[in-house]
PDB file of N, CA, C and O in Angstrom:
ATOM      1  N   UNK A   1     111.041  92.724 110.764  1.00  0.00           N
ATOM      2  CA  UNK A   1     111.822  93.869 110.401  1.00  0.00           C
ATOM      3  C   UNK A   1     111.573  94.164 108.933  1.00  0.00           C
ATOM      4  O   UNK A   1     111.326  93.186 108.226  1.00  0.00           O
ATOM      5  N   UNK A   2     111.601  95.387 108.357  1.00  0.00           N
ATOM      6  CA  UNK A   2     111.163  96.009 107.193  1.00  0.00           C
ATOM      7  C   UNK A   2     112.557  96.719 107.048  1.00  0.00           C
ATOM      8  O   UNK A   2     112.779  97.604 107.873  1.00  0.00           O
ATOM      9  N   UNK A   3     113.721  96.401 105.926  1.00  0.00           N
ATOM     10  CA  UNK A   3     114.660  97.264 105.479  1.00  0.00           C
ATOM     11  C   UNK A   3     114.136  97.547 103.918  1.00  0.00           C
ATOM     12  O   UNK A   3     113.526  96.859 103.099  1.00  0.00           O
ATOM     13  N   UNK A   4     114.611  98.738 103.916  1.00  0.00           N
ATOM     14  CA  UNK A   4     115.238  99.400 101.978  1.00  0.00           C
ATOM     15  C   UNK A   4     116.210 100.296 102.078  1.00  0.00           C
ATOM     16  O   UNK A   4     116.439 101.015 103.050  1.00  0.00           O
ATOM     17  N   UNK A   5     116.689 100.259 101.233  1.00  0.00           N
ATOM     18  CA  UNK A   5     118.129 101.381 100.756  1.00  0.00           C
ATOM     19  C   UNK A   5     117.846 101.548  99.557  1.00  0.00           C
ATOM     20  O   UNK A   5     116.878 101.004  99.025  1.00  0.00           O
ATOM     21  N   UNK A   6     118.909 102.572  98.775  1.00  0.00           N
ATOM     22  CA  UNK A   6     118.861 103.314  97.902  1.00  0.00           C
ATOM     23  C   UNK A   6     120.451 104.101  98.051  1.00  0.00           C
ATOM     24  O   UNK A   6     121.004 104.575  99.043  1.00  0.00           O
ATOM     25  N   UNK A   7     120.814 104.023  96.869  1.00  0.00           N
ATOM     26  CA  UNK A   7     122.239 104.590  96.697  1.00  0.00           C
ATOM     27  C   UNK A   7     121.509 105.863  95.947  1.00  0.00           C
ATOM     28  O   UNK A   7     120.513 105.878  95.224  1.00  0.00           O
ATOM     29  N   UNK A   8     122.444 107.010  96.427  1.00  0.00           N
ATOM     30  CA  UNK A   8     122.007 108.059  95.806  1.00  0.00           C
ATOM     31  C   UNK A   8     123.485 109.438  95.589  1.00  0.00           C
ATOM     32  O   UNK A   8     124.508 109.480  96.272  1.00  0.00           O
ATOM     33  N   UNK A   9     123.261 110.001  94.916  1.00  0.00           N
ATOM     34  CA  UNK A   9     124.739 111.383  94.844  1.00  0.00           C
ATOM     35  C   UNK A   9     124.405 111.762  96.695  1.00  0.00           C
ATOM     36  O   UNK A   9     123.319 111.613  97.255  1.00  0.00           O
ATOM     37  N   UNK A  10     125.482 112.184  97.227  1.00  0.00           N
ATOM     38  CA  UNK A  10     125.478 113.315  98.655  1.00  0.00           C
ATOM     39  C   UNK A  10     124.612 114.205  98.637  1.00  0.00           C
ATOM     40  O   UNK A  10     124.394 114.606  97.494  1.00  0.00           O
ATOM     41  N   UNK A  11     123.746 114.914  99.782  1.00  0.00           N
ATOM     42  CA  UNK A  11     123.776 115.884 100.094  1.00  0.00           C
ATOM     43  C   UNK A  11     124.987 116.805  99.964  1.00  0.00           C
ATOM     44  O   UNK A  11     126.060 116.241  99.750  1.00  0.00           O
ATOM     45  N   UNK A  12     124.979 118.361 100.078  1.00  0.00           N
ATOM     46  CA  UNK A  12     126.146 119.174 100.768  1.00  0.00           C
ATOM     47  C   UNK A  12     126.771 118.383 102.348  1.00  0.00           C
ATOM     48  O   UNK A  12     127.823 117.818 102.647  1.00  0.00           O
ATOM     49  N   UNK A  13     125.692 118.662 102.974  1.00  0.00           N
ATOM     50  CA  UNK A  13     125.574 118.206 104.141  1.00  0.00           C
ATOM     51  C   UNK A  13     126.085 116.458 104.283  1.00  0.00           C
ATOM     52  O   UNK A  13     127.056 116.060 104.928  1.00  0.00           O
ATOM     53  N   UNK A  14     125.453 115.902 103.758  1.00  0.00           N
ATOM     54  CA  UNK A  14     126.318 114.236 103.767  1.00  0.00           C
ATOM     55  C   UNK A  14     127.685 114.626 103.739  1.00  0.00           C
ATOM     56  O   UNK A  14     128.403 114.743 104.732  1.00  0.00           O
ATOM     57  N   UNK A  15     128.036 114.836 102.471  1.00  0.00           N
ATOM     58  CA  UNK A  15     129.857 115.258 101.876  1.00  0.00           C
ATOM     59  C   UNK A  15     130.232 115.444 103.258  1.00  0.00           C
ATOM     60  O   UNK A  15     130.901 114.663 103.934  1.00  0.00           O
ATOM     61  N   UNK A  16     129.706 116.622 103.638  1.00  0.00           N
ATOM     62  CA  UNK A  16     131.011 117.356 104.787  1.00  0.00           C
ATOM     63  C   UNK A  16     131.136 116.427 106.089  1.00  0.00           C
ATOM     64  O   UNK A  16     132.125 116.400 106.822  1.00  0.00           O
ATOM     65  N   UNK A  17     129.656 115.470 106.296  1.00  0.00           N
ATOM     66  CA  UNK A  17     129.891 114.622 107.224  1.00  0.00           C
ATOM     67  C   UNK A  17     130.148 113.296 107.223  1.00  0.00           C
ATOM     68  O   UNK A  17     129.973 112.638 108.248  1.00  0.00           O
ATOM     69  N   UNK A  18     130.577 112.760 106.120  1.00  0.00           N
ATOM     70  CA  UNK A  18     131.144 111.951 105.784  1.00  0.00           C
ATOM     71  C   UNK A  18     132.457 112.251 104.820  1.00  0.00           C
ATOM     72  O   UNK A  18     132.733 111.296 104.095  1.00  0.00           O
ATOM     73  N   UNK A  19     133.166 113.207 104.707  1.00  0.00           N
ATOM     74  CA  UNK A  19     134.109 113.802 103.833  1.00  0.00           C
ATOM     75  C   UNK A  19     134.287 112.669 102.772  1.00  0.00           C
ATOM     76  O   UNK A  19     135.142 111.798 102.609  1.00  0.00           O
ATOM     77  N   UNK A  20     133.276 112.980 102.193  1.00  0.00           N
ATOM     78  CA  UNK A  20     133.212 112.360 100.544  1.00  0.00           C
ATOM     79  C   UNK A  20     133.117 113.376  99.877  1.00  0.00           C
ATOM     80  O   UNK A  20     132.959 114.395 100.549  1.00  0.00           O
ATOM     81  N   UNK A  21     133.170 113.573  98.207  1.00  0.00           N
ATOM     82  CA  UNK A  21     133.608 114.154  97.436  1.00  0.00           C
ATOM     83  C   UNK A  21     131.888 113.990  96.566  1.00  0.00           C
ATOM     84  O   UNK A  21     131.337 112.897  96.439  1.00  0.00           O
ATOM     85  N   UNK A  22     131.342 115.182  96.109  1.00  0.00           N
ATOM     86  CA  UNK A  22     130.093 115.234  95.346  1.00  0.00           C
ATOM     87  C   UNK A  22     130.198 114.253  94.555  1.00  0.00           C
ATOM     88  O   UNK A  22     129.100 113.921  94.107  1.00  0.00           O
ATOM     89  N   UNK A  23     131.212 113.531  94.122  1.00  0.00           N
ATOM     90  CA  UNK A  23     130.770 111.971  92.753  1.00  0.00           C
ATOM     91  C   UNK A  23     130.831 111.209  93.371  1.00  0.00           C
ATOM     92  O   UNK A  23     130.828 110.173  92.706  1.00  0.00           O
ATOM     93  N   UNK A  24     130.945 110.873  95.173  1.00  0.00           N
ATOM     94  CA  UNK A  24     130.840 109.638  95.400  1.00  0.00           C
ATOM     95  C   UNK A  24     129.572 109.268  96.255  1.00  0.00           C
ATOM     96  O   UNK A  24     129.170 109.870  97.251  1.00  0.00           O
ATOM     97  N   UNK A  25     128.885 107.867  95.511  1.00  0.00           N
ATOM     98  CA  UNK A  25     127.589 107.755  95.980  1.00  0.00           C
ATOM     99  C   UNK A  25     127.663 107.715  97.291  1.00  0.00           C
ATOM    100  O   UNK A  25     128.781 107.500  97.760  1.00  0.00           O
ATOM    101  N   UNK A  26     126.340 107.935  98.374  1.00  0.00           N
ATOM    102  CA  UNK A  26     126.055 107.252  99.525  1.00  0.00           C
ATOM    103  C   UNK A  26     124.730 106.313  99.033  1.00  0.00           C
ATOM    104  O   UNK A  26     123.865 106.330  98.157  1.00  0.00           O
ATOM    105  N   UNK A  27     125.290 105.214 100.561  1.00  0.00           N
ATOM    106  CA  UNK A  27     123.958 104.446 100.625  1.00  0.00           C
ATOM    107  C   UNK A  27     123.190 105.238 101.846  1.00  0.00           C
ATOM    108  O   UNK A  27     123.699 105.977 102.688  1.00  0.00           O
ATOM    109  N   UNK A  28     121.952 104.901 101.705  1.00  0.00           N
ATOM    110  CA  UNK A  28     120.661 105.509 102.458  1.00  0.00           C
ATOM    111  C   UNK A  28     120.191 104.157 102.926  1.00  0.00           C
ATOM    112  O   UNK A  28     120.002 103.249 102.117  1.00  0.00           O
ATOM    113  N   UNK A  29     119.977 103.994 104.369  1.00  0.00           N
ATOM    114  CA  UNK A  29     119.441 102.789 104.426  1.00  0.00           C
ATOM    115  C   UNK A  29     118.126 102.721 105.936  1.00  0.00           C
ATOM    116  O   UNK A  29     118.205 103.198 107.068  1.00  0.00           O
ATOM    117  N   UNK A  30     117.198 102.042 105.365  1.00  0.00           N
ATOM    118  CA  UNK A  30     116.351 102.756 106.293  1.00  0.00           C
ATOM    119  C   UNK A  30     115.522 101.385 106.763  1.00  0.00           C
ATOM    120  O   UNK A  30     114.967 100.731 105.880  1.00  0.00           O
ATOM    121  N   UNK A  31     115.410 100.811 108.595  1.00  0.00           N
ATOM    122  CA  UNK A  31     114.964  99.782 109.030  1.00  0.00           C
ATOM    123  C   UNK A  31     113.665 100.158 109.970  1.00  0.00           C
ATOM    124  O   UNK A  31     113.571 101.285 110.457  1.00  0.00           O
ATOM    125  N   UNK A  32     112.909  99.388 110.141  1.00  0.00           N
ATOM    126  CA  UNK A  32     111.783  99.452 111.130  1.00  0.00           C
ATOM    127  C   UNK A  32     111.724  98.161 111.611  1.00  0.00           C
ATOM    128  O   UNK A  32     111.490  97.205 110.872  1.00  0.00           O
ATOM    129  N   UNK A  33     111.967  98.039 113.084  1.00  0.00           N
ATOM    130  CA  UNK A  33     111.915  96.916 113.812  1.00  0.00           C
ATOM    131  C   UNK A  33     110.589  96.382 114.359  1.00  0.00           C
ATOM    132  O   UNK A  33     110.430  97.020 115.399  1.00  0.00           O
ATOM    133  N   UNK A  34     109.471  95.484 114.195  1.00  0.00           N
ATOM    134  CA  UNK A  34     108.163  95.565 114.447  1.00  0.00           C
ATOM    135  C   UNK A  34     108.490  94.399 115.583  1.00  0.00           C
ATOM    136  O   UNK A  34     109.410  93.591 115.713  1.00  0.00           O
ATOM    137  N   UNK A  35     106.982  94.781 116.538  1.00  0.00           N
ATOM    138  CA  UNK A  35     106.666  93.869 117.969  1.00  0.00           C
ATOM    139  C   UNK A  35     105.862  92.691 116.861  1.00  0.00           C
ATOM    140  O   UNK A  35     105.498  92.661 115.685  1.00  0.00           O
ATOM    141  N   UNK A  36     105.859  91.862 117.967  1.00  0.00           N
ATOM    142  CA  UNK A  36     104.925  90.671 117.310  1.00  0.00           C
ATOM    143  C   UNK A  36     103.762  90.693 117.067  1.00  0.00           C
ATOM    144  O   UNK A  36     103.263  89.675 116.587  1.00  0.00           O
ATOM    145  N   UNK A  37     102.819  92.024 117.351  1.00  0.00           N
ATOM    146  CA  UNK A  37     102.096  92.514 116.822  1.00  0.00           C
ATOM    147  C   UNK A  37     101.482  93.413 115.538  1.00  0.00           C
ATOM    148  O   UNK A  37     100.388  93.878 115.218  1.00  0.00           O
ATOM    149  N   UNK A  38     103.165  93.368 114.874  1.00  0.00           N
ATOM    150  CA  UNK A  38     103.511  94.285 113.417  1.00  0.00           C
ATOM    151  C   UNK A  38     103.457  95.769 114.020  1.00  0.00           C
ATOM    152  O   UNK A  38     103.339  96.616 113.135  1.00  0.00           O
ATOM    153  N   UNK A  39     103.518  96.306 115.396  1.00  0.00           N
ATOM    154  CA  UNK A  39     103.396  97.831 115.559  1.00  0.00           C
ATOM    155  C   UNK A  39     105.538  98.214 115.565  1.00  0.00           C
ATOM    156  O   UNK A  39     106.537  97.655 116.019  1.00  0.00           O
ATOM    157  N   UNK A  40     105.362  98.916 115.115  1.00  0.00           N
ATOM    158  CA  UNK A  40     107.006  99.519 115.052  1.00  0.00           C
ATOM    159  C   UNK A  40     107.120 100.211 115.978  1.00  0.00           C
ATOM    160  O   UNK A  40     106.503 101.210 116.351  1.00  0.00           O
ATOM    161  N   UNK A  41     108.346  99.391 116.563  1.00  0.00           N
ATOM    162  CA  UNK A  41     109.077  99.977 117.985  1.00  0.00           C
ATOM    163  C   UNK A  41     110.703 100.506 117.866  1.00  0.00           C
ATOM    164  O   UNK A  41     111.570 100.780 118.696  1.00  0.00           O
ATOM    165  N   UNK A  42     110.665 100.502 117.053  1.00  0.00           N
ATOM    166  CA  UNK A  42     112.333 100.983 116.635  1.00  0.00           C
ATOM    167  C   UNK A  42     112.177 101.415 114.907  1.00  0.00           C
ATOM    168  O   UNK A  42     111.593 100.627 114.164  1.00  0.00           O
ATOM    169  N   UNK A  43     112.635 102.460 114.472  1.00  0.00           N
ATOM    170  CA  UNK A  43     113.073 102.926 113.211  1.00  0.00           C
ATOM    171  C   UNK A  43     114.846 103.628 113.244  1.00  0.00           C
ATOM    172  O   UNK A  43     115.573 104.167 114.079  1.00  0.00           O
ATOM    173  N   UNK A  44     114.895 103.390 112.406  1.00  0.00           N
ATOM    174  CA  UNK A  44     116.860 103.585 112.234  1.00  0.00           C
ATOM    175  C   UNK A  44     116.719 104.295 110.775  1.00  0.00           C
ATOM    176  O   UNK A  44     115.838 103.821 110.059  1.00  0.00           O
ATOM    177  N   UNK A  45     117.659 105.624 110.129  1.00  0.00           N
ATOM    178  CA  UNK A  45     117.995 105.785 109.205  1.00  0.00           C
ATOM    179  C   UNK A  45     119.313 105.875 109.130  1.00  0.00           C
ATOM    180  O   UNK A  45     119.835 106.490 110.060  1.00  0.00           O
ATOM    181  N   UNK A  46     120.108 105.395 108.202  1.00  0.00           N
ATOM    182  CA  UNK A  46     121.680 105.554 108.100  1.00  0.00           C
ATOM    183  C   UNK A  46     121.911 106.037 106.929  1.00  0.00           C
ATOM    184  O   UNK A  46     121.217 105.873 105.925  1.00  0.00           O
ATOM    185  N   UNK A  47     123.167 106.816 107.057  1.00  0.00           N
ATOM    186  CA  UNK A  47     123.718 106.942 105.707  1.00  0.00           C
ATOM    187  C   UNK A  47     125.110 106.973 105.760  1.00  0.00           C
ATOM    188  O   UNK A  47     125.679 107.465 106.735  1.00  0.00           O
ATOM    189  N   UNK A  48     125.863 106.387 104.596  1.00  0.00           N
ATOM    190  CA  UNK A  48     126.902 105.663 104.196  1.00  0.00           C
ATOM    191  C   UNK A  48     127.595 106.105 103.045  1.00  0.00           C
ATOM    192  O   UNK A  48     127.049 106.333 101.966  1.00  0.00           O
ATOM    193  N   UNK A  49     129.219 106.264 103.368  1.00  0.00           N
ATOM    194  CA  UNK A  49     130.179 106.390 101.682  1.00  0.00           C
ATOM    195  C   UNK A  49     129.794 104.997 101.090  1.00  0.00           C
ATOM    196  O   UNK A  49     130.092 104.057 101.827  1.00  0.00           O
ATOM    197  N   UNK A  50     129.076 104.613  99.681  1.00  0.00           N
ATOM    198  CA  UNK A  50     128.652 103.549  99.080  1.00  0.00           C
ATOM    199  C   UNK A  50     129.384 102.790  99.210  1.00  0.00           C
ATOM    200  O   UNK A  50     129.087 101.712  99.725  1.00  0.00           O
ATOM    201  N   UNK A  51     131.018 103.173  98.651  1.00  0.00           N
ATOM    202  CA  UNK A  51     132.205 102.072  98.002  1.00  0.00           C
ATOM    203  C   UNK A  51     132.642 101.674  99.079  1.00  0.00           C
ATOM    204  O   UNK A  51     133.327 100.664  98.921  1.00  0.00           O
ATOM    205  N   UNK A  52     132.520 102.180 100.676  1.00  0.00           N
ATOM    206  CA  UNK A  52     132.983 101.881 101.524  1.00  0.00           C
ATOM    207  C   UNK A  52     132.385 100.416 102.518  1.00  0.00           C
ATOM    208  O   UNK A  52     133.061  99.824 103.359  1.00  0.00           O
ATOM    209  N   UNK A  53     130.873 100.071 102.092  1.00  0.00           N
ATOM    210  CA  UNK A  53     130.116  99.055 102.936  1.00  0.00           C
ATOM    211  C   UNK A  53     129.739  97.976 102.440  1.00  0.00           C
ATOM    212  O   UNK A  53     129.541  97.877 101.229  1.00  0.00           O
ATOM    213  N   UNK A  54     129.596  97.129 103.150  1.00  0.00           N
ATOM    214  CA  UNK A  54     129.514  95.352 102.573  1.00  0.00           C
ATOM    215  C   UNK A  54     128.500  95.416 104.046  1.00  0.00           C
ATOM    216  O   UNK A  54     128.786  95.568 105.234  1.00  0.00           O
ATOM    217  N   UNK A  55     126.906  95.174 103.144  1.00  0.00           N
ATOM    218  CA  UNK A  55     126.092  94.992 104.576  1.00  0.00           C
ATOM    219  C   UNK A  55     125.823  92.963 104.588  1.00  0.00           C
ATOM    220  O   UNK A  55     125.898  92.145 103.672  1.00  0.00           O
ATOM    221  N   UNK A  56     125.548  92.826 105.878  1.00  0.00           N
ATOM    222  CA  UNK A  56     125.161  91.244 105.811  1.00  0.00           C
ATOM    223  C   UNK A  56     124.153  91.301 107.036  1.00  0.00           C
ATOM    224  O   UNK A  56     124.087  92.232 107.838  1.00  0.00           O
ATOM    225  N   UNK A  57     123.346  90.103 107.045  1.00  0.00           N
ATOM    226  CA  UNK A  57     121.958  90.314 108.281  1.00  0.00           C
ATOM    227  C   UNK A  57     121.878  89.121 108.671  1.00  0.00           C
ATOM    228  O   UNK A  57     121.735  88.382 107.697  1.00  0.00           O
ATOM    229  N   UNK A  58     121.894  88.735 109.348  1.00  0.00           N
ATOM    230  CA  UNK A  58     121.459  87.448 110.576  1.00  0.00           C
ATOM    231  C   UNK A  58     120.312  88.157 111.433  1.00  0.00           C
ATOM    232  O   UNK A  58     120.448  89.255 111.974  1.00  0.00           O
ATOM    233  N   UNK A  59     119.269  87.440 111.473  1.00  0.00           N
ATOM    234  CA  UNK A  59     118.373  87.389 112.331  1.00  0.00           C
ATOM    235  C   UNK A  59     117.652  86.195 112.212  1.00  0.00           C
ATOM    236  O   UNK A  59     117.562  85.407 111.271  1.00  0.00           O
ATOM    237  N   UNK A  60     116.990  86.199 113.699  1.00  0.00           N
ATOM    238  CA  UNK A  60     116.543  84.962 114.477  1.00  0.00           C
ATOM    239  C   UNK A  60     115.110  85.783 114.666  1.00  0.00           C
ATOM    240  O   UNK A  60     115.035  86.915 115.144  1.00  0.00           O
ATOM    241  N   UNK A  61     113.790  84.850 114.113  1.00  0.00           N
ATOM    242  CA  UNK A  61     112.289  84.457 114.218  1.00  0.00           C
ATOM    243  C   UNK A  61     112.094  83.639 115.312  1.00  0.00           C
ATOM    244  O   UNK A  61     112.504  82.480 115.377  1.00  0.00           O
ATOM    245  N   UNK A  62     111.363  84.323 116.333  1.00  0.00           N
ATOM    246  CA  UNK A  62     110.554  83.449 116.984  1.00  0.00           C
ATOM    247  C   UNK A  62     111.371  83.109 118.121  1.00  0.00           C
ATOM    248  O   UNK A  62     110.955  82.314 118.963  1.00  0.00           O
TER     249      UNK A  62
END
């Protein structure tokens, strides 16, 4: 799996769908799930009120 994020100001569009307020950051967070061959079979983008998330990851290799 390949994650990155990035906190960034809202879109218009974020704000209204997350009813946050233009000064409050979102997180952007973006995963690609790879086969055991490294080809990507799943991609995910999320986005998030910043002050609102505490991320944590467990995963199992093999």
């Amino acid at each position: 799996m390949k994650a990155s994020h990035t906190v960034l100001m809202p879109t218009p569009e974020e704000q209204e769908a997350l009813h946050t307020g233009p000064d409050e950051p979102v997180l952007r967070l973006s995963r690609v799930t790879l086969d055991t061959d490294g080809r990507s079979i799943q991609v995910d983008m999320m986005t998030m009120p910043a002050h609102r998330q505490r991320l944590r990851y467990e995963m199992r290799i093999g």
